[in-house]
N, C-alpha and C positions, 0 to 999 in steps of 0.2 A: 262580316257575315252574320244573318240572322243566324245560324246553327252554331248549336251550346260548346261550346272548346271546351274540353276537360282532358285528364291523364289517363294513361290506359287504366289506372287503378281506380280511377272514378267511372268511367264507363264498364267495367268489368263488375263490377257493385252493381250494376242493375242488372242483369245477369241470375235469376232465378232456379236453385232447384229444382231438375226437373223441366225445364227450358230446352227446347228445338231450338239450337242455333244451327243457322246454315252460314258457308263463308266463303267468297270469290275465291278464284284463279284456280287453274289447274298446271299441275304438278305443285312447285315453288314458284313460278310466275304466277304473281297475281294472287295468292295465298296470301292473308293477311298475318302479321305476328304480336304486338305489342299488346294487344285487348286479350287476347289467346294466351299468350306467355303471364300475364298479371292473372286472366282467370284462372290458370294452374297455382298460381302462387295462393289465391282464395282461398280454390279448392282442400289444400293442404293444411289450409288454416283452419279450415271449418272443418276436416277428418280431426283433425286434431284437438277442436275444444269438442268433440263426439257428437257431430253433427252433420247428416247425411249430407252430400253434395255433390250430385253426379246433372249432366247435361245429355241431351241424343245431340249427335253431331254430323248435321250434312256437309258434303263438299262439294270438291268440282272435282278431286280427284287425289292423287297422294297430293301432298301438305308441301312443309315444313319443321323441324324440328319442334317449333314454340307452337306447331297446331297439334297434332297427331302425336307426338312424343312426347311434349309437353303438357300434356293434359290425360294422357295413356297412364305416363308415370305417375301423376296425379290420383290416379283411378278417381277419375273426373269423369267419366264415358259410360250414359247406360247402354244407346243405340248408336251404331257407326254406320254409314252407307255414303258412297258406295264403292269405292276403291282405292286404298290406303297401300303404304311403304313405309312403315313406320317400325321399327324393332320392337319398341315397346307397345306398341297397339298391335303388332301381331302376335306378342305373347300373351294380351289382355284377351284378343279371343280365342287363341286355342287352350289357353286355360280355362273358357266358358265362362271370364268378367265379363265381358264386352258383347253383347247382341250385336252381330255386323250381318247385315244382307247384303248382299253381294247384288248387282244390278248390270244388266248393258248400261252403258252410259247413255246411249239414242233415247232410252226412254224414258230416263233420272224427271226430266225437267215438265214430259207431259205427266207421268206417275204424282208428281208434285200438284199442277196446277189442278189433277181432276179432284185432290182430296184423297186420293189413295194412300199417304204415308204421316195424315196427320196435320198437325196446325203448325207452323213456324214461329218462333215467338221472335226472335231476330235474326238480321243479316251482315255480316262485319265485311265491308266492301273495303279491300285497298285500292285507293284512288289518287291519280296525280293530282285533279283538281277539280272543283266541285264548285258552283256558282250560284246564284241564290234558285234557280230555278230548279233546281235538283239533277241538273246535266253534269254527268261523272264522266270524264276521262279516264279511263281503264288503262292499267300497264301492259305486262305480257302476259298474262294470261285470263282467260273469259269462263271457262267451265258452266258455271249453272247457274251464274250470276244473275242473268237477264230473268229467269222468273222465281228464284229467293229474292231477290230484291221485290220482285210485283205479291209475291204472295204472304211474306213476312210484313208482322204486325209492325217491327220497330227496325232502325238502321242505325247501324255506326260504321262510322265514317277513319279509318286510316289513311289520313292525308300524307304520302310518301315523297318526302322533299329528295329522295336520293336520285329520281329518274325526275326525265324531263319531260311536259306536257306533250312535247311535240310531237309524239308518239301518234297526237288525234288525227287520225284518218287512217290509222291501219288495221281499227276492227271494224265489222258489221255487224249488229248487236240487229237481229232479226227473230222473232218468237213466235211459229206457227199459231194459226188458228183453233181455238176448241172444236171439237165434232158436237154439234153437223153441218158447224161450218168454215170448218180448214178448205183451202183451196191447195192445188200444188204449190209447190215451193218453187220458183223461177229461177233457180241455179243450172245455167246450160252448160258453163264453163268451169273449169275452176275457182276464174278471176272475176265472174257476175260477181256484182256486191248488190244487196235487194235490201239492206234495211241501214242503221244509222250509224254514225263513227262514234258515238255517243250512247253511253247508260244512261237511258232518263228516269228517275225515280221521283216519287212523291213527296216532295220537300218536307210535306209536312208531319213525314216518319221517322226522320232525320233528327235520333234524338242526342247524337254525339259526333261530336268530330275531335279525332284523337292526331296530334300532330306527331310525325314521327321522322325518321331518317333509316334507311337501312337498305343493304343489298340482300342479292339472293343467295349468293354463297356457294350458287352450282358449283362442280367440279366437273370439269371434263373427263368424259369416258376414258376407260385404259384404254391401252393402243390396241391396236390389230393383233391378232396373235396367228400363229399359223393353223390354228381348227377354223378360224371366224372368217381368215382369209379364205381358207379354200373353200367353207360355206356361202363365202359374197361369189367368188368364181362359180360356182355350181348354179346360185342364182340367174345371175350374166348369163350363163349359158344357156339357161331356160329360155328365159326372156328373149335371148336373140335368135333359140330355134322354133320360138311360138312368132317370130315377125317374119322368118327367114321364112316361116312353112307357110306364113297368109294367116295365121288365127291370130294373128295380133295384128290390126291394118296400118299399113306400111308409114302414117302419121304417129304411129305410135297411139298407148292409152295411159289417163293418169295412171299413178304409182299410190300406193299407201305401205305405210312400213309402220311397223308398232314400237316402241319404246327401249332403251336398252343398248347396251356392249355390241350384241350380236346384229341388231337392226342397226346400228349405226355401222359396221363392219361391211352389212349391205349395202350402205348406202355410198360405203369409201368406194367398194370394188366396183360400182356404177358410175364411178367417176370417169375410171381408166375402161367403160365399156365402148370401145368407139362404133360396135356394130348393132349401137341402141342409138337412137339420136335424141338432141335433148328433149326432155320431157319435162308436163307438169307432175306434182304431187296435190293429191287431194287426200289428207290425214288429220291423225288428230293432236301430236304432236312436233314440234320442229325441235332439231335435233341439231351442236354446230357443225357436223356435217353438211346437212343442207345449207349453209351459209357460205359454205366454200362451194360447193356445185351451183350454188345463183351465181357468186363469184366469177365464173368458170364459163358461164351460162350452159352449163351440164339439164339446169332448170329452170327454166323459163320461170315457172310461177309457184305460188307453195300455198294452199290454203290450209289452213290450221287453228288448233283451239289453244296452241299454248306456246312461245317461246324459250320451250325449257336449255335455254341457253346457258355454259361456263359465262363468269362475268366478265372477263375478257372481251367475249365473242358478242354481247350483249350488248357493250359499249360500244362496238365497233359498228351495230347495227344504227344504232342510237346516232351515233357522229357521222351515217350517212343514213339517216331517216329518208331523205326526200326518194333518194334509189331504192330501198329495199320497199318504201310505200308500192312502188311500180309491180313488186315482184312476190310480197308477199301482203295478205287478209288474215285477219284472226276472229274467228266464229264464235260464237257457244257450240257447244258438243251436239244440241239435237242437229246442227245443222254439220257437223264435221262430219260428224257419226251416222247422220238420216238414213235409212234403208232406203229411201225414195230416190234420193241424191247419189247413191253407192252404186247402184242399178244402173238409173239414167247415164251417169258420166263413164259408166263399164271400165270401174277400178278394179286395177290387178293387186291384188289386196298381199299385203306379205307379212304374217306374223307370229311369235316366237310361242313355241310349247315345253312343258318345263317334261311333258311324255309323249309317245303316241306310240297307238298300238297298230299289232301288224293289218288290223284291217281299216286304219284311216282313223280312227275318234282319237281327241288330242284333248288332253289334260293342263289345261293352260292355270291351275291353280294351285292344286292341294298338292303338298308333300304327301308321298306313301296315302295319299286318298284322306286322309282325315286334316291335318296341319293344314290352316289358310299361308300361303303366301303373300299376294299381295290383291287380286280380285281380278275377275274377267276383264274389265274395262273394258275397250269396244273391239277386240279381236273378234268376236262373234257378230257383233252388228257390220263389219266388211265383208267378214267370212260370209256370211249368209246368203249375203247380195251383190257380190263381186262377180266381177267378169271372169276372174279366173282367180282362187284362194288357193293359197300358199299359205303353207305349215312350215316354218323351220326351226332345227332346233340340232345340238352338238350331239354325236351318238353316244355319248356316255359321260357320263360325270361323278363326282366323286373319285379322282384319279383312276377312273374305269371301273369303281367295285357297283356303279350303279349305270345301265343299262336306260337308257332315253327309249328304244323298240322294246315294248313288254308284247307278250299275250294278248293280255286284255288292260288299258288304262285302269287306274286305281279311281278315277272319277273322269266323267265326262263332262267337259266344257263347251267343245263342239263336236260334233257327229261326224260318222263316216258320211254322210249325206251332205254333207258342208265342207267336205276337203277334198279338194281337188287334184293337189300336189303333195308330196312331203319330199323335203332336201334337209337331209344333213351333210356332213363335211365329205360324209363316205360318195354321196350318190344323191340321184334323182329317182323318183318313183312317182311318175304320171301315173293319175289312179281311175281319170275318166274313162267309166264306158268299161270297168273291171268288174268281175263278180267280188264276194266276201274272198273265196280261195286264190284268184287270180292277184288282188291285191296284198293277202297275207306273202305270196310268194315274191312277189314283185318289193315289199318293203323289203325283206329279210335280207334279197341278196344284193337290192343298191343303197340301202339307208342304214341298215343293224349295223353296228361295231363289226370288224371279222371276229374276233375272242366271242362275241355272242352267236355268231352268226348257226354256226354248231348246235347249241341250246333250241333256238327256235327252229331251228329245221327237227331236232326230236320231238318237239311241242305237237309241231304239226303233222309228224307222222301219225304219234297216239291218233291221229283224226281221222287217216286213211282207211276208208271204206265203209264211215260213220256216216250214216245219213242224214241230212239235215243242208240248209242253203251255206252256212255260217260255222266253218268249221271250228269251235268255241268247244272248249272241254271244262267245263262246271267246276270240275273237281280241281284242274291245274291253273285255271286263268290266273291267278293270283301268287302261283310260286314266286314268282322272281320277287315281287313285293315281299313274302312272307320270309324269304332268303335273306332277304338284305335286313330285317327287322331281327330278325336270329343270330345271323353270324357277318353282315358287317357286310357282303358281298355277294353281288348277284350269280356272281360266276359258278356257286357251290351248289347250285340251284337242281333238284331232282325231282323230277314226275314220279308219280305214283299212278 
């Protein structure tokens, strides 16, 4: 091959201070490591002989250890964007080392191309296989790849001998039009494919190819527990009484489910739903839940940005490539994520809040309102535009001293105006077509914990006879939050 072979410790040396690097795959599919893991080792080396050495770091979304962790512990990181899982880059920015903006993911990749977030100095592609013309083969995961690769000045190449090429025909690597001259996007199906199974990039940026070997390392989700189950049962039951009543047409409508224990817990209890019939999924994550439901044919088809698959379950897809090609596509995120595409296909969108309050807004990030967790990623771009947005999440946590139904969210991620549903383990509380007071009533007594349920009905008395659309008390909104920051538990919690 014309393209220069060197070690990750030779390509990680061009690597400048102060350097935009951005870097395929989302989650751990398709996240690069050996150029990443060598640049931390740099980094450490040049803090050490007292010489600055930090990078802005774009992704496709959380990492892997040798991306996010390994360069976090570095304090190798000035800017982060846009949605990370990383222990030690979530300490880097609530300690205020790390500049992270938090981003939808739908719009990471046009925000990029128009100039909005700056100049890319390179793009670290993991790649099965790469040919003189610049056509990459991509593994499992796509994230942002398709335009850091087009907008970035320089490319290195992670050539990954641990998977197999044959993978090529399971993405479609499609990248909207600039305005004012984007046309729609021709995805009518889940399963339309409209652009190439191929990453083409411009050979002649291709300043490294780093030879490497490695898995991913996934672990499989814990099991079901008996909150997660009876939240997938709650789900199921929706579902089946939005088809049983006509608002859902009797073909059924794709599914979307967001990331995690408790979405994949959804996705087990939609296994055993026999009064749903099979469906596709249009999301932005595949999960090996959904590998047993194609299995199953529970799901016809899965469109997706990333196979964040246990390695097990990974190979198993891989040793039947030519079947799963039939049943599943892997995107970039403007196209998993699109508002335009979420709309058209009328996704029942279903995704997890770490809060929400009794009148509907869900806090899908911050601890106690200021701590980053791990980033919006695209709960909001389904929520916005779905056919029908679901909110789920467990009614308390922290062995019960912390309450999931507050007052009022400690931050808002998505709006009362954007949630349609909210199901936790306890109950359902359809919210369409409710005022502020009808829904604060309606969370409290099918979604609160009972041990809270007490609390927020005195909340809401203080309200009784106060005037205003919104019944919101200024002065209490924030108890529970400020309870649990005092004395360790929500439950001790007293209005004034």
């Amino acid at each position: 091959m014309k393209y220069k072979k060197m070690t990750a410790e030779q390509a990680a040396a061009l690597i400048k201070h102060g350097d935009t690097v951005s870097v395929s795959g989302f989650t751990a599919a398709g996240s690069p490591r050996v150029v990443t893991a060598a640049l931390a080792v740099r980094a450490e080396a040049e803090h050490e002989a007292g010489r600055e050495f930090k990078i802005n770091l774009y992704t496709g979304a959380l990492t892997n250890e040798c991306v996010d962790e390994a360069l976090a512990k570095a304090h190798a990181i000035d800017k982060r964007m846009p949605f990370q899982g990383s222990p030690a880059m979530r300490a880097g920015i609530n300690a205020g080392e790390i500049n992270y903006f938090d981003m939808h993911l739908s719009v990471v990749g046009q925000y990029v191309r128009y100039g909005f977030l700056g100049k890319i100095d390179y793009c670290i592609i993991e790649a099965l296989a790469i040919n003189e013309d610049g056509e990459i083969v991509l593994s499992g995961g796509v994230g942002c790849v398709d335009t850091y690769s087009q907008v970035a000045d320089k490319i290195i190449i992670e050539l990954n001998s641990a998977y197999d090429a044959k993978i090529r025909g399971l993405h479609d690597i499609y990248t909207p039009a600039t305005p004012p001259h984007r046309r729609e996007i021709p995805i009518y199906e889940p399963q339309d494919r409209i652009g190439s199974p191929i990453l083409r990039v411009d050979p002649k940026k291709v300043v490294a190819v780093v030879d490497c070997h490695y898995k991913y390392g996934v672990k499989p989700f814990t099991p079901v527990d008996e909150t997660t189950a009876q939240l997938g049962k709650n789900v199921a039951r929706f579902l089946t009484e939005e088809l049983q009543s006509g608002r859902i047409p009797a073909e059924f409508l794709p599914l979307q489910s967001g990331v995690g224990n408790v979405s994949n817990a959804i996705l087990h209890e939609l296994q055993e739903a026999d009064d749903i019939p099979p469906f596709k999924l249009y999301t932005e994550v595949l999960q090996d839940q959904v590998i047993d439901l194609i299995d199953m044919g529970r799901c016809t088809f899965a469109s997706s940005g990333s196979l964040a698959l246990s390695d097990e379950v990974y190979d198993k897809v891989m040793d039947n490539i030519d079947f799963y090609k039939q049943h599943i596509v892997l995107r970039p995120y403007e196209l998993s994520n699109h508002p335009e595409i979420v709309r058209r296909l009328g996704i029942v969108a279903i995704n997890t809040a770490l809060e929400a309050d009794i009148f509907g807004n869900v806090n899908s990030t911050h601890v106690m309102g200021t701590k980053m967790m791990n980033g919006v990623g695209g709960a909001a771009d389904f929520a916005r535009n779905a056919y029908i947005s679901v909110f789920i999440c467990p009614s308390v946590a922290k062995g019960g001293s912390i309450s999931a139904i507050v007052p009022y969210v400690s931050h808002v991620d998505s709006s009362e105006h954007s949630v349609m549903v909210l199901i936790t383990e306890q109950g359902i509380a359809d919210l369409r077509g409710k005022s502020p007071r009808q829904r604060a009533e309606l969370i409290v007594e099918n979604c609160a914990h009972p041990s809270y349920r007490p609390l927020l009905r005195e909340y809401l008395k203080l309200m009784d006879g106060v005037a205003g659309h919104t019944p919101l008390s200024l002065h209490n909104a924030f108890s529970f939050h400020e309870e649990f920051l005092r004395s360790g538990d929500m439950h001790n919690t007293q209005f004034e």
